[in-house]
Structure formats: C-alpha cells, structure tokens
C-alpha positions as CSV (number, residue, x, y, z in Angstrom):
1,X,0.6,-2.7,-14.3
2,X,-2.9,-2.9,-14.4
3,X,-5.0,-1.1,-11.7
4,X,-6.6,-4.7,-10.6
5,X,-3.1,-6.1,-10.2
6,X,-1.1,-3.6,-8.2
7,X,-4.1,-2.9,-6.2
8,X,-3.7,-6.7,-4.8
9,X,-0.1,-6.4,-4.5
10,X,-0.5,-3.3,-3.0
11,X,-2.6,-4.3,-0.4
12,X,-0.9,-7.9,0.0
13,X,2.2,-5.8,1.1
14,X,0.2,-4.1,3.1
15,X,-1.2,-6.9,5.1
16,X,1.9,-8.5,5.6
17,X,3.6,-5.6,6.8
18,X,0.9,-5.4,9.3
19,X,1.5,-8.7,10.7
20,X,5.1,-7.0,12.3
21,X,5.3,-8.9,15.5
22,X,5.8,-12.1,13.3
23,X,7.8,-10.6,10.9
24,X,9.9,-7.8,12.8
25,X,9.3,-4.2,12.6
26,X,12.2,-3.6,9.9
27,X,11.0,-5.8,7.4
28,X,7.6,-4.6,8.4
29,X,9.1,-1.2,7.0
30,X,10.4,-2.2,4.1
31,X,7.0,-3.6,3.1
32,X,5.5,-1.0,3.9
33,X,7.6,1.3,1.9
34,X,7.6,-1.0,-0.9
35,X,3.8,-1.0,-1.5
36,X,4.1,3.1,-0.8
37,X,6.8,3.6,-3.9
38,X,4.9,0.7,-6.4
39,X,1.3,2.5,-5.9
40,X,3.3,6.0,-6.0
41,X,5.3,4.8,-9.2
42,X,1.8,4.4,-10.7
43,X,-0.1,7.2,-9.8
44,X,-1.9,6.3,-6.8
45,X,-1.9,6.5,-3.0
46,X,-3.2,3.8,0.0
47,X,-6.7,5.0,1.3
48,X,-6.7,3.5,4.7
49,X,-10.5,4.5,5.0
50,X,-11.7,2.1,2.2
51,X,-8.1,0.2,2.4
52,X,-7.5,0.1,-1.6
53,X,-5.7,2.5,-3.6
54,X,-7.2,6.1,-5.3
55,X,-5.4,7.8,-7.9
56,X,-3.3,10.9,-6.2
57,X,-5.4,13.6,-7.2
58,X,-8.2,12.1,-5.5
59,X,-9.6,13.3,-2.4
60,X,-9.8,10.2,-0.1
61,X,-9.2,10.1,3.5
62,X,-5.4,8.8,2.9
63,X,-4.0,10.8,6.0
C-alpha cells in the first residue's frame, strides 16, 4: 500500500473511531485498533501531534 493511501485510510479510521458516541465505544475500538495494526503492518505509527502517520523509527510525538 502506498504511503498516500494508507495514510487516508489510516486516518479515515481514525476519525470515525472518534465520532464514538454515534457509533458506540466497541466499534469505536475496533476502528481504532484496525487503523493501529494496518499502519503497524506497514511500518509506521499515528502521530497525534501532526495527526498523520511517521515511519516507526521516527521520533514524533506519538505518545
């Protein structure tokens, strides 16, 4: 997948995962798990300071 693409999915997930009082927390979860193991699955991580994904070596605020 190419960095472009998963980055939108990754952060589409994301998004809708944070809209969990419409959706319900446990599916909120889910999606949030599922954008954690596709961005993991390719090398990267979620850097919630600039809210796009870094490679995993990198040194982004991704607490």
């Amino acid at each position: 997948m190419q960095y472009d693409e998963l980055n939108q999915t990754v952060t589409a997930l994301r998004e809708k995962s944070e809209s969990w009082p419409a959706i319900g927390l446990v599916e909120s979860i889910d999606l949030s798990n599922e954008a954690y193991r596709l961005a993991k699955a390719n090398g990267y991580q979620w850097c919630y300071k600039e809210k796009r994904l870094v490679p995993i070596q990198s040194q982004h605020n991704v607490a």
